[in-house]
Short mmCIF file of the C-alpha atoms (twelve columns), coordinates in Angstrom:
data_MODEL
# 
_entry.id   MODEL 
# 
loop_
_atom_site.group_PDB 
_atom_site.id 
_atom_site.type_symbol 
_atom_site.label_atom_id 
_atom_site.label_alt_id 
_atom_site.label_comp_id 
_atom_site.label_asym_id 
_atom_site.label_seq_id 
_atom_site.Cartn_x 
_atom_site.Cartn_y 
_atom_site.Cartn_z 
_atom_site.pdbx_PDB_model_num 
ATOM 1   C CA . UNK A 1   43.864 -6.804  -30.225 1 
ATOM 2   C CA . UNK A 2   42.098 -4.285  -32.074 1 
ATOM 3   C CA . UNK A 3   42.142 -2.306  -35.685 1 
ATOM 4   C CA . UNK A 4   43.505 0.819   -33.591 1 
ATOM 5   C CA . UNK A 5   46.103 -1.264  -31.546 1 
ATOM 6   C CA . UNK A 6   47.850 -3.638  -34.096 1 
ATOM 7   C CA . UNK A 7   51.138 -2.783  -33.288 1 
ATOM 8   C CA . UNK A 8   51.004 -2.451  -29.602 1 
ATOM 9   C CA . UNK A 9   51.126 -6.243  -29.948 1 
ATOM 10  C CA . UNK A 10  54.233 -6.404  -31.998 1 
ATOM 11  C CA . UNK A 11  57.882 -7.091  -30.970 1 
ATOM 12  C CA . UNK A 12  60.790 -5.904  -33.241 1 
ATOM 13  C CA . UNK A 13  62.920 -8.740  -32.137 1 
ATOM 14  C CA . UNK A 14  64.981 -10.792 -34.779 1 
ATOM 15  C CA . UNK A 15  64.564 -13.944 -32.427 1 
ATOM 16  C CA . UNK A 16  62.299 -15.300 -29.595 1 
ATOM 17  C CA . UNK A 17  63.041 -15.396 -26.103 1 
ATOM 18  C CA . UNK A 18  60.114 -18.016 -25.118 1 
ATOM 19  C CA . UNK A 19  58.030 -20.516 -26.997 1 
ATOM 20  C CA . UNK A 20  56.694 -20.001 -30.017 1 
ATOM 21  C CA . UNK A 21  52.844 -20.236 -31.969 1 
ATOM 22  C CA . UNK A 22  53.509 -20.304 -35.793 1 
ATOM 23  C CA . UNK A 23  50.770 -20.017 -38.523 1 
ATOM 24  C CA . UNK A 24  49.885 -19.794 -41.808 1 
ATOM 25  C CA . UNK A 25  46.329 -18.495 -42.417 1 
ATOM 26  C CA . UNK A 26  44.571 -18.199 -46.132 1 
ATOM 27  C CA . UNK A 27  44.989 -15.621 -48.445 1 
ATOM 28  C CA . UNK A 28  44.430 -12.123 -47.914 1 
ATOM 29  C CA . UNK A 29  43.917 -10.308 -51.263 1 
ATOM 30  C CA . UNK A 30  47.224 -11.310 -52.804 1 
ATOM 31  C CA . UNK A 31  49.176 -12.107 -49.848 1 
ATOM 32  C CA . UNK A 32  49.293 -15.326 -47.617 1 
ATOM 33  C CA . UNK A 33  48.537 -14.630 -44.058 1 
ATOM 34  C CA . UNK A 34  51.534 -15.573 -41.781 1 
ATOM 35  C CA . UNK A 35  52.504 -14.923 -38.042 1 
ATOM 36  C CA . UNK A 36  54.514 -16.265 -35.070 1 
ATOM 37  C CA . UNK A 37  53.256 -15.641 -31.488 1 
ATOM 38  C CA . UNK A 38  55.254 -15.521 -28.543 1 
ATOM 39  C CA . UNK A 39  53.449 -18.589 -26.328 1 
ATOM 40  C CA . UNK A 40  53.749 -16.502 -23.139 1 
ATOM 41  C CA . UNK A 41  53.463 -12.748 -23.923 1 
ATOM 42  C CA . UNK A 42  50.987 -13.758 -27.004 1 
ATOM 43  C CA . UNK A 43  52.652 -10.789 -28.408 1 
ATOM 44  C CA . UNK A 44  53.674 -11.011 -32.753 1 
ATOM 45  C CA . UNK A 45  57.047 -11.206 -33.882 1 
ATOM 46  C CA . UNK A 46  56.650 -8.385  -36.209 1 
ATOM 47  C CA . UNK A 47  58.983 -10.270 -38.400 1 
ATOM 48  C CA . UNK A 48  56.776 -13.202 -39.237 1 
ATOM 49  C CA . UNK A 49  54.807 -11.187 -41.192 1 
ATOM 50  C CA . UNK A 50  55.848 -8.501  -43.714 1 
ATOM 51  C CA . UNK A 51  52.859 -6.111  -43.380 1 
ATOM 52  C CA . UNK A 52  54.156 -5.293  -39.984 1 
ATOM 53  C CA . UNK A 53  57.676 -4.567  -41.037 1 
ATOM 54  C CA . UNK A 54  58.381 -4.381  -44.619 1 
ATOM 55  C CA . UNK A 55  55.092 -3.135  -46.148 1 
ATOM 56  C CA . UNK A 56  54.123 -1.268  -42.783 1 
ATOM 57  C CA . UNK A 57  53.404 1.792   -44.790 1 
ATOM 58  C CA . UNK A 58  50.160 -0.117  -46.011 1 
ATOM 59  C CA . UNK A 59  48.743 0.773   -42.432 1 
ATOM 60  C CA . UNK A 60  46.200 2.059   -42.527 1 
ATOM 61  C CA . UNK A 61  45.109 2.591   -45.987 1 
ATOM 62  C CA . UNK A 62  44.436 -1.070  -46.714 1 
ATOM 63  C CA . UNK A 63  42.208 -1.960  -43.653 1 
ATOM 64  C CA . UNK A 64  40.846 -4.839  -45.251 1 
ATOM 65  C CA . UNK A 65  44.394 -6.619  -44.729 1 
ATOM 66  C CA . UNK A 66  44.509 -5.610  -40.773 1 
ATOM 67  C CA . UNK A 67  40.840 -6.497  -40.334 1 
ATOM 68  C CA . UNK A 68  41.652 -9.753  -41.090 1 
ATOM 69  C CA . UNK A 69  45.098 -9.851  -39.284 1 
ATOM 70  C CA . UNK A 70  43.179 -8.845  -35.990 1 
ATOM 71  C CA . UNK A 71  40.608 -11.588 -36.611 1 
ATOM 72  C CA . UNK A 72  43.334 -14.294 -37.261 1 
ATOM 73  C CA . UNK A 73  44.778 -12.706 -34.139 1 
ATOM 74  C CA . UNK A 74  42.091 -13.336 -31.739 1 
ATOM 75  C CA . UNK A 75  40.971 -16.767 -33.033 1 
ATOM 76  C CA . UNK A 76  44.640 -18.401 -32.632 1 
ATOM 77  C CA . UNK A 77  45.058 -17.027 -28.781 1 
ATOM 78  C CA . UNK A 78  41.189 -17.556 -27.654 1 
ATOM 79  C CA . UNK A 79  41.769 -21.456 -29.461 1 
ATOM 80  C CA . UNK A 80  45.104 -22.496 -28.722 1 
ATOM 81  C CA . UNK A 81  44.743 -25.691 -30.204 1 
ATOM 82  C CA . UNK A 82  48.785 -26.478 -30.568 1 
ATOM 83  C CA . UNK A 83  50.459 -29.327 -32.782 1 
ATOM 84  C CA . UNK A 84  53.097 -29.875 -30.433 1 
ATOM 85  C CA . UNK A 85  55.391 -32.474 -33.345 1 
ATOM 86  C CA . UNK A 86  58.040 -30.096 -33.492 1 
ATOM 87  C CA . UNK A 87  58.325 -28.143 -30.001 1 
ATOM 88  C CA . UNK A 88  61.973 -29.327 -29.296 1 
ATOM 89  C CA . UNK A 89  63.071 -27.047 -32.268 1 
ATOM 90  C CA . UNK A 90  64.676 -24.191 -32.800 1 
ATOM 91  C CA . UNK A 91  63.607 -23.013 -36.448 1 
ATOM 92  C CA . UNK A 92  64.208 -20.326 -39.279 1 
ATOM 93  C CA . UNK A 93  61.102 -19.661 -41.576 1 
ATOM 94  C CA . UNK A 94  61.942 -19.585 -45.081 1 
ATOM 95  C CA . UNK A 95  58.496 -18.752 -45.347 1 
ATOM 96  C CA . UNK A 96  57.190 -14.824 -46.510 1 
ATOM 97  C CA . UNK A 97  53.646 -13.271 -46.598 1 
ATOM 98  C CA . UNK A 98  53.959 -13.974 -50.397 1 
ATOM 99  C CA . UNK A 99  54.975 -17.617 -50.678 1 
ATOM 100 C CA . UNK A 100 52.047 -18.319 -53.172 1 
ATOM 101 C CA . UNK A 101 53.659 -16.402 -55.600 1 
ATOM 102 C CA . UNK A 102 53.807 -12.738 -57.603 1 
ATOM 103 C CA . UNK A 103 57.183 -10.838 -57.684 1 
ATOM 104 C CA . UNK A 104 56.840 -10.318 -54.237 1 
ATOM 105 C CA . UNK A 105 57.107 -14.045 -53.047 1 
ATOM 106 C CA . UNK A 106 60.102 -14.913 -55.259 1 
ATOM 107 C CA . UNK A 107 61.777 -11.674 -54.411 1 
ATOM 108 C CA . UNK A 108 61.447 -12.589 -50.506 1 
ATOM 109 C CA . UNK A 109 62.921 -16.348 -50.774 1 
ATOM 110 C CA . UNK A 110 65.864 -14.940 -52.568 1 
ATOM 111 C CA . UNK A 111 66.947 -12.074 -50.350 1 
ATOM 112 C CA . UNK A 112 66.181 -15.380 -47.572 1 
ATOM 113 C CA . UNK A 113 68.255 -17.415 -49.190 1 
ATOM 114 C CA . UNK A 114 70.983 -15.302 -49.848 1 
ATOM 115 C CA . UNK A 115 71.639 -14.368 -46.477 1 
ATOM 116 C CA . UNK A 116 71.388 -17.994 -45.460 1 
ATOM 117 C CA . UNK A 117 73.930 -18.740 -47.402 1 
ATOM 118 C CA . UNK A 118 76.355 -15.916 -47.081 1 
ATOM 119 C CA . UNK A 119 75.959 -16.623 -43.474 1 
ATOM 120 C CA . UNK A 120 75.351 -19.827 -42.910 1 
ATOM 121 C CA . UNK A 121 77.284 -20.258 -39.277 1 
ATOM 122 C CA . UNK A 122 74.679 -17.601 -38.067 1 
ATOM 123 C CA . UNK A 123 72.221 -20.085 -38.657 1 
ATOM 124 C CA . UNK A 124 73.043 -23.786 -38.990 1 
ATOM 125 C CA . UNK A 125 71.826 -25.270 -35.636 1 
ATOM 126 C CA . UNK A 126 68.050 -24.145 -36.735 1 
ATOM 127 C CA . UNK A 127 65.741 -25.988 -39.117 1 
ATOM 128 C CA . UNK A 128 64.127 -24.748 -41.735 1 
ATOM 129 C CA . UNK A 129 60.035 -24.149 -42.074 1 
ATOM 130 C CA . UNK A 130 58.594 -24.411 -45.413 1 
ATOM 131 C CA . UNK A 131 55.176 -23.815 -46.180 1 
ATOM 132 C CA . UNK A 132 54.310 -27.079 -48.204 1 
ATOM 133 C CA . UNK A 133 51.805 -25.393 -50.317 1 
ATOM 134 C CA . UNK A 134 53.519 -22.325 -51.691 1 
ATOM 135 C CA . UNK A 135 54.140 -21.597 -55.076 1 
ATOM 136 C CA . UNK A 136 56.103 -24.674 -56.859 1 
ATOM 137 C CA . UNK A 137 58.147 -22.166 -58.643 1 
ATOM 138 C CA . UNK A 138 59.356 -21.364 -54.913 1 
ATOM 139 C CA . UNK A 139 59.378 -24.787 -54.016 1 
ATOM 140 C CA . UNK A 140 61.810 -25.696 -57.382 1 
ATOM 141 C CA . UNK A 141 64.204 -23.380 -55.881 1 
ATOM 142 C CA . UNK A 142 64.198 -24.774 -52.737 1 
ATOM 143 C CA . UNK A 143 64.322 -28.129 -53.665 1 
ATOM 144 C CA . UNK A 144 67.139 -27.460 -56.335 1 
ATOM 145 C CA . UNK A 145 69.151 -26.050 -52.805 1 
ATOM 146 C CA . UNK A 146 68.540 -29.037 -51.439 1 
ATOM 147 C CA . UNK A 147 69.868 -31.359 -54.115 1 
ATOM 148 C CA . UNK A 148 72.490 -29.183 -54.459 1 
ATOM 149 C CA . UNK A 149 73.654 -30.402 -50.825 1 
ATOM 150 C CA . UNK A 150 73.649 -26.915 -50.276 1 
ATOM 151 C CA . UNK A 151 70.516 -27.111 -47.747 1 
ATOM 152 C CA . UNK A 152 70.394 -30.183 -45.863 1 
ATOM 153 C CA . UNK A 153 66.746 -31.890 -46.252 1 
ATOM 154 C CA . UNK A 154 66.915 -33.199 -42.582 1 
ATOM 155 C CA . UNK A 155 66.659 -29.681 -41.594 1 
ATOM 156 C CA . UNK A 156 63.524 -29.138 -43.409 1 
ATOM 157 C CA . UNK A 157 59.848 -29.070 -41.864 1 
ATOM 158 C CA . UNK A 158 57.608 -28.639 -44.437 1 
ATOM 159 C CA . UNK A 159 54.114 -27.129 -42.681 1 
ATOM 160 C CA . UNK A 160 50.460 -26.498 -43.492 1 
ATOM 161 C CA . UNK A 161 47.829 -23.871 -43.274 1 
ATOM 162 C CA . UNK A 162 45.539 -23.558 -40.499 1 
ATOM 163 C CA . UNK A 163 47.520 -25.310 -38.138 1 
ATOM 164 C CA . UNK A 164 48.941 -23.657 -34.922 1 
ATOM 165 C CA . UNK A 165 52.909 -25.379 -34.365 1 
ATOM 166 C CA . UNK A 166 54.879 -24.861 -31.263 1 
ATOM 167 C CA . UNK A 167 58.504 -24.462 -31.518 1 
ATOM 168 C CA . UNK A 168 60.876 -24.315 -28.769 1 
ATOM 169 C CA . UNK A 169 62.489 -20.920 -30.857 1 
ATOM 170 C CA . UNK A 170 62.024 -18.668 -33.696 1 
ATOM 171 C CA . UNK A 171 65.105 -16.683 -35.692 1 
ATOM 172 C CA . UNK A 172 63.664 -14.216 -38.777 1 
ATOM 173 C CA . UNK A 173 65.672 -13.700 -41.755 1 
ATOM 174 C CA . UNK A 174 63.471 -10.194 -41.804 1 
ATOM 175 C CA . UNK A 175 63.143 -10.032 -45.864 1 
ATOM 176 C CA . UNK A 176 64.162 -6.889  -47.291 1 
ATOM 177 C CA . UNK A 177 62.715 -7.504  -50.981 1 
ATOM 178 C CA . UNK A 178 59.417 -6.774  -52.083 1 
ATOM 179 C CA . UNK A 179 60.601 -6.242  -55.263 1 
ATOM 180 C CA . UNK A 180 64.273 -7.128  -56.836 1 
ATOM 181 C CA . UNK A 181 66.547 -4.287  -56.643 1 
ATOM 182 C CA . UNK A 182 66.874 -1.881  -59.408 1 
ATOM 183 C CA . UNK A 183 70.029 -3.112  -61.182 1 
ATOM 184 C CA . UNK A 184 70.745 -6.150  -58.426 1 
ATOM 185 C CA . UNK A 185 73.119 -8.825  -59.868 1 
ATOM 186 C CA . UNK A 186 72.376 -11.755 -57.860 1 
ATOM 187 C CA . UNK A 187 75.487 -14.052 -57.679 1 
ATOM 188 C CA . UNK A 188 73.102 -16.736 -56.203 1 
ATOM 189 C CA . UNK A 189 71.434 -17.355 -59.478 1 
ATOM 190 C CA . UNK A 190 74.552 -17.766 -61.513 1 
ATOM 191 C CA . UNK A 191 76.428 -19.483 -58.407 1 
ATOM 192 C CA . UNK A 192 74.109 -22.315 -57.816 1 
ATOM 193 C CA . UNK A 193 71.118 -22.391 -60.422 1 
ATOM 194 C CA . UNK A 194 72.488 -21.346 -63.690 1 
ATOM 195 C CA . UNK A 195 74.048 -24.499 -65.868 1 
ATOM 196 C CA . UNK A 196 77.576 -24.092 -67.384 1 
ATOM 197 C CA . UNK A 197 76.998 -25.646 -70.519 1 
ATOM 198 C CA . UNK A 198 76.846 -24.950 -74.164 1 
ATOM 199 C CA . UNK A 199 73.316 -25.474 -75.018 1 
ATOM 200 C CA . UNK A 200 71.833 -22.283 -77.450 1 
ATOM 201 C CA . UNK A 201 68.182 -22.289 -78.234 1 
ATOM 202 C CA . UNK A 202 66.796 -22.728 -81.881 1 
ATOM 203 C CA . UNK A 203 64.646 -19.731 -81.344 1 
ATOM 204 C CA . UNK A 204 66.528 -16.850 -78.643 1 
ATOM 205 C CA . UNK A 205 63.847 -14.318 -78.573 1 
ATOM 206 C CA . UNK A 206 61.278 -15.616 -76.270 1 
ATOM 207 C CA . UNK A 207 58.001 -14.479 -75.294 1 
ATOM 208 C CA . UNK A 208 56.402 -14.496 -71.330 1 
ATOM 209 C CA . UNK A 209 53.178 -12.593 -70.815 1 
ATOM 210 C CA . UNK A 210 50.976 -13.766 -68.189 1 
ATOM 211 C CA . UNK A 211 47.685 -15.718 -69.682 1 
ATOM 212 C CA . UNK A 212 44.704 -17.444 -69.404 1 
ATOM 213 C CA . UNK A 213 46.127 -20.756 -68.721 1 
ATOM 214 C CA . UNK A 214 49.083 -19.289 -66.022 1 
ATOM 215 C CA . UNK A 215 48.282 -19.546 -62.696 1 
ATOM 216 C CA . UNK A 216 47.365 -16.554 -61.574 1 
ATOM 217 C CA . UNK A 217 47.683 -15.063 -58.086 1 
ATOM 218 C CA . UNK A 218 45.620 -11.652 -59.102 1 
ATOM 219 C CA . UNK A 219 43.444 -11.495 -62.453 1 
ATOM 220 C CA . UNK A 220 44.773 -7.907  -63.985 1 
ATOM 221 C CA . UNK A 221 46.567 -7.936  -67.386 1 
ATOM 222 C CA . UNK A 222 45.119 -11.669 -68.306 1 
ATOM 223 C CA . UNK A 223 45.646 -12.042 -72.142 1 
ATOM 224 C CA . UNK A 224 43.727 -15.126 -73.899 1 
ATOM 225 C CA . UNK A 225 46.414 -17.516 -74.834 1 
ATOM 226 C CA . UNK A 226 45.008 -18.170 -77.568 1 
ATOM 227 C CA . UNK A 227 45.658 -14.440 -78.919 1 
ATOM 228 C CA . UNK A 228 49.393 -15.018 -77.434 1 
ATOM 229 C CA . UNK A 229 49.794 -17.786 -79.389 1 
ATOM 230 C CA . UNK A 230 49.031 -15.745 -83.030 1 
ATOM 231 C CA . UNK A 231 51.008 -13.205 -81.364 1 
ATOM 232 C CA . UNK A 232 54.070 -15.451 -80.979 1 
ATOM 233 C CA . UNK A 233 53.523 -17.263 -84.283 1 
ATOM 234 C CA . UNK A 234 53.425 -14.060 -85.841 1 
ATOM 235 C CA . UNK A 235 56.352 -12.304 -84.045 1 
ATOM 236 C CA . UNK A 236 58.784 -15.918 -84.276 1 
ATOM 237 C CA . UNK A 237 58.412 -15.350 -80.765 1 
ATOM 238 C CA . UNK A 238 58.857 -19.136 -78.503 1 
ATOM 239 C CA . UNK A 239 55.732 -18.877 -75.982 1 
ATOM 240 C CA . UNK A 240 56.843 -20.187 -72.411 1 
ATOM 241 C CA . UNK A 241 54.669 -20.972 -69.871 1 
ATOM 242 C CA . UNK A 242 56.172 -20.780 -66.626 1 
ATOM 243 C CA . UNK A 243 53.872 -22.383 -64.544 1 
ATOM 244 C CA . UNK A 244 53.986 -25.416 -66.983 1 
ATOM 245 C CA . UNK A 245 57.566 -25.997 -66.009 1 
ATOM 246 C CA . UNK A 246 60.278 -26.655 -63.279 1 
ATOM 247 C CA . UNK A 247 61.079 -23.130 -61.758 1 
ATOM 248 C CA . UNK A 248 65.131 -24.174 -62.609 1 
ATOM 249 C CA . UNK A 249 64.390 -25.024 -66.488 1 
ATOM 250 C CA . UNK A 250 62.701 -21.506 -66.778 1 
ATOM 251 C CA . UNK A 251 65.765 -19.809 -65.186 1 
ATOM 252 C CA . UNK A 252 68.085 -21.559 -67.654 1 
ATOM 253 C CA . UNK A 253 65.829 -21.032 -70.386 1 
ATOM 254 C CA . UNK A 254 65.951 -17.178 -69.662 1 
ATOM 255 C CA . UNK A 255 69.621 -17.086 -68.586 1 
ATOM 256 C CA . UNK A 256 70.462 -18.075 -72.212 1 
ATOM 257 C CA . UNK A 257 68.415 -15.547 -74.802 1 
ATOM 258 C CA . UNK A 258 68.526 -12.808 -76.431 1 
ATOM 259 C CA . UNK A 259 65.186 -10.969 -76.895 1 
ATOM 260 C CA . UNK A 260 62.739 -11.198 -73.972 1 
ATOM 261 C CA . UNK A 261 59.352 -9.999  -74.953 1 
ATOM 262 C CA . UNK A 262 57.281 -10.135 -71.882 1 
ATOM 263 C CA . UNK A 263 54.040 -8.289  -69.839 1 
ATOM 264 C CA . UNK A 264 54.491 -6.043  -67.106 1 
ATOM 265 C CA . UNK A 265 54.017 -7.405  -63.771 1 
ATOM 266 C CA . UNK A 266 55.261 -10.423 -62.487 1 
ATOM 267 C CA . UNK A 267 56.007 -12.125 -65.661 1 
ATOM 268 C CA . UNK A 268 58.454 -9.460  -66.144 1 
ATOM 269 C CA . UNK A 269 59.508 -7.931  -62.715 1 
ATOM 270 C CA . UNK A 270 60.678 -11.900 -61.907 1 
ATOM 271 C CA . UNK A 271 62.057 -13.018 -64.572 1 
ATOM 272 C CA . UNK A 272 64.140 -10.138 -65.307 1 
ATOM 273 C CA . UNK A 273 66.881 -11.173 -62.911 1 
ATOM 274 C CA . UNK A 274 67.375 -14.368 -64.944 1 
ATOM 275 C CA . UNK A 275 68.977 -12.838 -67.811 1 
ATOM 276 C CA . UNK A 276 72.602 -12.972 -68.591 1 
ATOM 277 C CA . UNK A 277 74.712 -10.909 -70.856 1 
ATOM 278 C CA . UNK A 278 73.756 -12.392 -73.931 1 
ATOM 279 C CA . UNK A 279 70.483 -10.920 -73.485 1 
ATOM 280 C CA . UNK A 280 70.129 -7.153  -75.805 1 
ATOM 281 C CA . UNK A 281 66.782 -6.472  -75.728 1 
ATOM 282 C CA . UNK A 282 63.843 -6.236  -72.954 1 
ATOM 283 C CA . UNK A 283 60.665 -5.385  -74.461 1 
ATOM 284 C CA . UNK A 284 57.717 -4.946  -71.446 1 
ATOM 285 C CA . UNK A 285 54.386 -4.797  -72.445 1 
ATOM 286 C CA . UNK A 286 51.999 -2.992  -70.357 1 
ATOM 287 C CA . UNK A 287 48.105 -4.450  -70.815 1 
ATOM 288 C CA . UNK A 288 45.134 -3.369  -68.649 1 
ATOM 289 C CA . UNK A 289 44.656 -0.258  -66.435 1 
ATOM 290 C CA . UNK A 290 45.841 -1.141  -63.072 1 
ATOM 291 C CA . UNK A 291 48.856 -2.404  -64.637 1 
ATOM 292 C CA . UNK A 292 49.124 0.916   -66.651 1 
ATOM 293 C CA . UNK A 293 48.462 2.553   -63.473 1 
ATOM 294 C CA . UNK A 294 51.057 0.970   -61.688 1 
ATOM 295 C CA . UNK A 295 53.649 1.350   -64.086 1 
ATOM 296 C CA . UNK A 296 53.322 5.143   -63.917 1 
ATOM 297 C CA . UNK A 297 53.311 5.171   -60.298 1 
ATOM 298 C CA . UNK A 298 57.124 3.149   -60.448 1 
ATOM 299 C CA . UNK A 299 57.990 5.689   -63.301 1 
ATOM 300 C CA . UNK A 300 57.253 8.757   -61.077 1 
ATOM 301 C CA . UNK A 301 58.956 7.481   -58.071 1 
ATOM 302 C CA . UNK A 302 61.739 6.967   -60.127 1 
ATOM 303 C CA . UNK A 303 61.950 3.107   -60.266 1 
ATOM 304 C CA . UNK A 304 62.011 2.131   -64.349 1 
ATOM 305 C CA . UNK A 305 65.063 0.761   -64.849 1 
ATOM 306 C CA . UNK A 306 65.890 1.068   -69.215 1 
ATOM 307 C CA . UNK A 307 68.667 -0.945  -68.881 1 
ATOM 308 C CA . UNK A 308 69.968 -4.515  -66.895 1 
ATOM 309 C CA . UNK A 309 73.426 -5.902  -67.382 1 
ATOM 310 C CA . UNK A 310 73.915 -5.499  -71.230 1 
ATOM 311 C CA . UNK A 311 69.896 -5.289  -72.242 1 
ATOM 312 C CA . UNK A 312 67.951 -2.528  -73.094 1 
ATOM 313 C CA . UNK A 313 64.792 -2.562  -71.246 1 
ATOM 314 C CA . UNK A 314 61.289 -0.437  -73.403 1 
ATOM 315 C CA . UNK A 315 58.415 -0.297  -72.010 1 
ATOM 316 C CA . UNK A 316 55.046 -0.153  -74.599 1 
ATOM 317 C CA . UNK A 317 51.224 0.587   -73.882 1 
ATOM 318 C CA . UNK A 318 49.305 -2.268  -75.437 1 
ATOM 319 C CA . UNK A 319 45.558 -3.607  -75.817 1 
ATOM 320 C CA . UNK A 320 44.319 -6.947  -74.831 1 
ATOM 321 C CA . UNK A 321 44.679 -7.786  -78.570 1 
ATOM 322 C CA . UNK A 322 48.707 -7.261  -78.458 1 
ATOM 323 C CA . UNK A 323 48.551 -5.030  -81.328 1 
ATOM 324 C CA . UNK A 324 52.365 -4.054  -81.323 1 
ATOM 325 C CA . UNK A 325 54.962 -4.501  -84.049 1 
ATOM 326 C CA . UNK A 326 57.471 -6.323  -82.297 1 
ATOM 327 C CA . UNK A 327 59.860 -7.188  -84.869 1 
ATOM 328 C CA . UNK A 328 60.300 -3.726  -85.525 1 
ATOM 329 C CA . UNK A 329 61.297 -3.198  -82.238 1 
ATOM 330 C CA . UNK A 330 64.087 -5.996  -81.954 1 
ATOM 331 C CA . UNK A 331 65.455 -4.920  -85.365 1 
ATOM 332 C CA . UNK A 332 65.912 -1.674  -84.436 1 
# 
């Protein structure tokens, strides 16, 4: 395999015929490098990795990604050094090229997870792969499935990076998410996650921008959280930190407010979906240029949804010194 002849090597199959080679590289830019090899053809199930199906269009403007997917490539079939602990099984990844996080990962496990569900006789004689060091935010969810008894933990095999596994066969869930939906109402989420109880908050208008102390998968739009914190204090905004709690607590959290004051980018394109009606107002703050930059590109192609379930979603250009007048904005 070469730059030029990527996709000469792929197969657009939803399931393998043969033996499978599955691996999970390092990161890539933002994205986790991920790919399933058919053991006799050594041609890629297309499907096992989302820059050759879902985010195709990247090819070949970002070469830097493909560079490294032909060098990952090459080293797994010239090697072949195969874990052979689980090639009796027949398995499902629930595993995308963005299971360390950003929109994108969240997104993926969710559309996955969905269709599991909804069709669960499709699938139930296959186990599951999970990639033991994603995201715990992704892990939360799919350990909350589990405890649900709505996944069943025998079926599990959780995996690591840079090892090659042999399965007996693959079946793709091919992901159809980068991002959520514009205006998606995801039944999952209020289904299985959300809690029917009667708890309010003290303080409803909570405030999510990503910051120093988040974990961060790419460094744009970073705001000290120090200047967050005399932003919230001054605002009567409550500061959450999502990556300082259980992925279900957040969801709960946001399912139940009222004002979400957030920065654009993950900490908003994620969390959005949480909301519930109770929630009026979405207030987005855009910090930093490439965020700025990529705002305008979703608000030319037509993607900038003002308005989910019963909130109104704004959108404001702000400095790394949040100098905005919030609670003008929620008393308007």
């Amino acid at each position: 395999m070469n730059i030029n002849n990527i996709f000469d090597f792929c197969l657009d199959l939803n399931e393998s015929k043969n033996k499978v080679i599955y691996f999970i590289g390092g990161m890539i830019q933002n994205s986790l490098f991920t790919i399933a090899i058919d053991n006799d053809s050594k041609k890629v199930y297309s499907y096992s990795n989302e820059w050759l199906f879902l985010i195709k269009r990247y090819y070949p403007s970002n070469l830097e990604y493909y560079f490294s997917f032909v060098s990952y490539y090459n080293n797994i079939v010239s090697t072949n050094e195969l874990d052979n602990s689980y090639s009796s099984y027949d398995v499902i990844p629930f595993i995308t090229s963005f299971s360390n996080g950003t929109v994108h990962g969240y997104s993926g496990l969710f559309f996955i997870l969905n269709e599991y569900i909804n069709n669960y006789e499709n699938y139930k004689d296959y186990k599951i792969l999970v990639y033991k060091d994603c995201q715990q935010g992704i892990l939360d969810i799919i350990n909350h499935f589990v405890n649900k008894n709505i996944m069943n933990e025998e079926k599990i095999i959780h995996i690591s990076s840079n090892k090659q596994y042999l399965f007996s066969s693959i079946k793709f869930i091919p992901n159809k998410w980068h991002m959520f939906p514009n205006n998606l109402k995801l039944e999952l989420i209020d289904n299985y996650i959300v809690e029917k109880d009667n708890l309010t908050l003290d303080n409803d208008k909570i405030c999510i921008i990503k910051s120093s102390r988040s974990t961060n998968v790419t460094c744009d739009g970073i705001v000290s959280f120090e200047t967050i914190e005399r932003f919230c204090n001054k605002h009567n905004l409550l500061l959450v930190e999502p990556t300082k709690m259980n992925e279900i607590q957040l969801i709960n959290l946001i399912n139940k407010l009222k004002t979400f004051v957030t920065s654009w980018g993950t900490s908003f394109l994620k969390n959005y979906i949480y909301i519930s009606d109770k929630c009026e107002k979405i207030i987005v703050l855009i910090i930093g240029t490439n965020f700025l930059n990529q705002y305008n590109s979703f608000k030319e192609n037509g993607n900038v949804q003002t308005k989910y379930k019963n909130a109104t979603i704004s959108y404001h250009v702000v400095n790394f010194d949040l100098d905005l007048d919030v609670l003008k904005l929620i008393n308007e």
